[in-house]
C-alpha positions as CSV (number, residue, x, y, z in Angstrom):
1,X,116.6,-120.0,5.6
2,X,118.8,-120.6,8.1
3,X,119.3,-124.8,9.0
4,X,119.1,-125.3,12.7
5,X,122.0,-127.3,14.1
6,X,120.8,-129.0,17.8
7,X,124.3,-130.7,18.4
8,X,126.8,-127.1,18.1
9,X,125.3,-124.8,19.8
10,X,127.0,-121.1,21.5
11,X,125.6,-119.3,24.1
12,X,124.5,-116.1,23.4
13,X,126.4,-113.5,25.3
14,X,124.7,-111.3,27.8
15,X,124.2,-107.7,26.6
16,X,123.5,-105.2,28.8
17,X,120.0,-103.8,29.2
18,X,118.7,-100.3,29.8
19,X,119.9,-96.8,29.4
20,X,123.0,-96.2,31.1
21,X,123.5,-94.5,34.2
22,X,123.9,-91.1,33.7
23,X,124.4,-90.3,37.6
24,X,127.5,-89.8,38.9
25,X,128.9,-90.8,42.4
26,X,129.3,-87.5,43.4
27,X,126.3,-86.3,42.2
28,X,124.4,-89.2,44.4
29,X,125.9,-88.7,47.0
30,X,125.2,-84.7,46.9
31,X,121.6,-85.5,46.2
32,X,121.3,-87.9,49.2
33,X,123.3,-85.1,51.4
34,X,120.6,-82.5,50.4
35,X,118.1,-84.9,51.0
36,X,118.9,-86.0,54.6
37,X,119.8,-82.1,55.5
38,X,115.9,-81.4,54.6
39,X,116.8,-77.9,53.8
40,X,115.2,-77.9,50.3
41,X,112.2,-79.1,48.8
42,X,112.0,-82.1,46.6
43,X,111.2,-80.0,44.1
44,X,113.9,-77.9,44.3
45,X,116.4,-80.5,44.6
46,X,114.9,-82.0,41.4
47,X,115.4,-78.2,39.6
48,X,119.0,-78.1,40.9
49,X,120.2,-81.3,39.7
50,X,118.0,-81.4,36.5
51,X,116.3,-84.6,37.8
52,X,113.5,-86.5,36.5
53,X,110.9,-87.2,39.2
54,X,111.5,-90.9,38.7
55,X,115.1,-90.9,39.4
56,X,115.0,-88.7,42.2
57,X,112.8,-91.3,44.1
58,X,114.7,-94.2,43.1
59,X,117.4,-92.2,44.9
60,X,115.4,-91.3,47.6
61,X,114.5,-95.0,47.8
62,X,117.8,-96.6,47.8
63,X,118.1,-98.1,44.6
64,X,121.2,-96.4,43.5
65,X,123.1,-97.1,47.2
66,X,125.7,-98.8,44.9
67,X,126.9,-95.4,43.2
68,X,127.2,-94.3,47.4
69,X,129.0,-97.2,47.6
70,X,131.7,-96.0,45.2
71,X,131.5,-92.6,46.2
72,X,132.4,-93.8,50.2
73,X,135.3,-96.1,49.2
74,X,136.9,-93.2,46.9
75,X,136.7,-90.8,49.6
76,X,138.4,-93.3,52.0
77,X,140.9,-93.6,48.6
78,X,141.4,-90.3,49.0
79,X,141.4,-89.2,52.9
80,X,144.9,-88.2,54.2
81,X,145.8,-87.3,58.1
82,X,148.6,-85.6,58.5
83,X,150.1,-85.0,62.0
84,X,150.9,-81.3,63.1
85,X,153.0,-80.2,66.3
């Protein structure tokens, strides 16, 4: 049995919880694309993507607006003009 000491203690770090995102940016921000176009069902768009009904509506929803985030700021990253005559 352990003996508890009350004067040295450490702080535990954080871990983190729950599975991974396995979502992409891209794929989000396809999803979201196909979603605002209305052209498919959500059915269909589930079938496409292989999505589970749950995390097709957290998308729907907003809660993954973070992985859109990224997605926007690489393609900004990436975006080049050039200047013809």
């Amino acid at each position: 049995m352990k003996q508890l000491d009350l004067f040295n203690f450490e702080v535990a770090k954080s871990k983190s919880v729950g599975r991974p995102n396995v979502i992409s940016t891209k794929q989000a921000l396809s999803i979201i694309t196909e979603i605002r176009k209305s052209k498919f069902t959500n059915v269909e768009i589930m079938k496409k993507h292989n999505l589970k009904p749950r995390t097709f509506y957290r998308l729907k929803k907003g809660n993954y607006n973070h992985l859109l985030d990224e997605a926007i700021s690489e393609a900004v990253d990436e975006f080049s003009l050039e200047l013809t005559y």
